[in-house]
N, C-alpha and C positions, 0 to 999 in steps of 0.2 A: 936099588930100583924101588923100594917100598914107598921110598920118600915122592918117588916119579911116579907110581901107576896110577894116584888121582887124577896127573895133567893126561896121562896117555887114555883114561876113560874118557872124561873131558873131551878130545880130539878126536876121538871115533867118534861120540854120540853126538857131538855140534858138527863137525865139517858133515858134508852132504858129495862132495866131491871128491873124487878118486883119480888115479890116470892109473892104467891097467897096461900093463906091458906083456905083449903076448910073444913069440918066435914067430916070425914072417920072413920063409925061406931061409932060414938057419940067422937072423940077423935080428935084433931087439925091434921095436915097433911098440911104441905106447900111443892109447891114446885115451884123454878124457870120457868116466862115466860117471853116475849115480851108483853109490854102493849102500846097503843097509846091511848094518850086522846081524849076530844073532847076541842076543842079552849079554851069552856067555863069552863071546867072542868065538866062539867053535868055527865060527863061519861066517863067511862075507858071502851076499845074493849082488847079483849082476842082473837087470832085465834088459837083452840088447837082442838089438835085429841081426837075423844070421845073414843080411847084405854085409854089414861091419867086418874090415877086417880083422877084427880083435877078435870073434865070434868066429868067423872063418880057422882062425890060429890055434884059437881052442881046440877045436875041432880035431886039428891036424897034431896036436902036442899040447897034454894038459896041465902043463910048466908054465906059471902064469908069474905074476909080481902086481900087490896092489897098493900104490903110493899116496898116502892122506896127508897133506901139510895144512898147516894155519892159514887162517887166508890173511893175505898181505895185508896190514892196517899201516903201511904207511913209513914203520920207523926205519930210522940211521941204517941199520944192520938185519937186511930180512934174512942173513943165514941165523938170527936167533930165534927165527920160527921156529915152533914145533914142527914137526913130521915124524912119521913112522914108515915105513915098509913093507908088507908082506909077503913071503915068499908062499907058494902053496900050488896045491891042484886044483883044477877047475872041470867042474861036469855038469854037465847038462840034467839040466831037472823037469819032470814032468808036471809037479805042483811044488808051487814055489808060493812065499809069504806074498800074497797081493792084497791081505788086507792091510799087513803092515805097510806094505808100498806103497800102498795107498794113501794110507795116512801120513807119511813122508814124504810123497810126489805124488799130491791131488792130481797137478795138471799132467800128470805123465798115463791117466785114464786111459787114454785116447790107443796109447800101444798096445792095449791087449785087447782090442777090436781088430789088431792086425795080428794074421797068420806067420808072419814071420820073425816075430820075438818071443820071445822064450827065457826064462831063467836060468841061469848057472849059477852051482854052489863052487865057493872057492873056500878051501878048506886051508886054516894054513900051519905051515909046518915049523916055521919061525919068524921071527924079527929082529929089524934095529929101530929103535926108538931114539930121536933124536929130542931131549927134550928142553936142548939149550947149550951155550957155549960150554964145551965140556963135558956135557952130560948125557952119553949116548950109553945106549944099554943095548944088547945082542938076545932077544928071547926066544927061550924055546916056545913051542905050542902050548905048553902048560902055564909057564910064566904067563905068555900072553894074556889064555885066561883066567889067571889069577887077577888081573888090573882091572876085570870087569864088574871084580866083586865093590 
């Protein structure tokens, strides 16, 4: 993996995009968010309206999955995207990073003028890292944040 945690830093701190898989009535349900980490990887923040059902799900079971791949550029073979995984909990927080948010999603100001979005920390407890044909790795929470170094 040592030779891999460059590209798995790399892919947190560039991609911007997630899909977040919550339990919606005992059945999987993912859906596209914004994620920002924390330096160390300790933790993934979510700022989402509790309309959503993903927000809703949390709620109800806080057994989450939060999925980051390459974004598609195009080639022969997009299973040699990167992607990673996270498996983890998710809880609701009362002060969440909004200066950092901010300065990752300017245009995303606007939702915390609205009463119904709020943060959650997703905390995670392991991974697969996928970081090419072949090349897939299984981390625990600490590997993880080992890659952030």
């Amino acid at each position: 993996m040592d030779a891999d945690a460059a590209l798995l830093k790399k892919l947190i701190l560039q991609e911007r995009i997630a899909h977040l898989a919550t339990l919606r009535g005992g059945a999987p349900m993912a859906s596209m968010t914004l994620y920002l980490p924390e330096p160390d990887f300790s933790a993934f923040y979510v700022h989402v309206s509790r309309l959503a059902w993903h927000t809703q799900d949390m709620r109800h079971d806080a057994r989450v999955a939060l999925s980051i791949a390459e974004s598609d550029d195009g080639r022969a073979d997009p299973f040699t995207l990167m992607r990673v995984t996270l498996r983890g909990e998710a809880a609701q927080i009362a002060d969440g990073p909004k200066a950092a948010w901010l300065a990752r999603f300017p245009e995303q100001a606007i939702n915390f003028e609205l009463a119904d979005f709020s943060f959650w920390k997703i905390t995670p407890r392991d991974a697969r890292f996928v970081a090419g044909f072949g090349r897939i790795h299984n981390l625990s929470e600490e590997q993880l944040q080992h890659a952030s170094q």
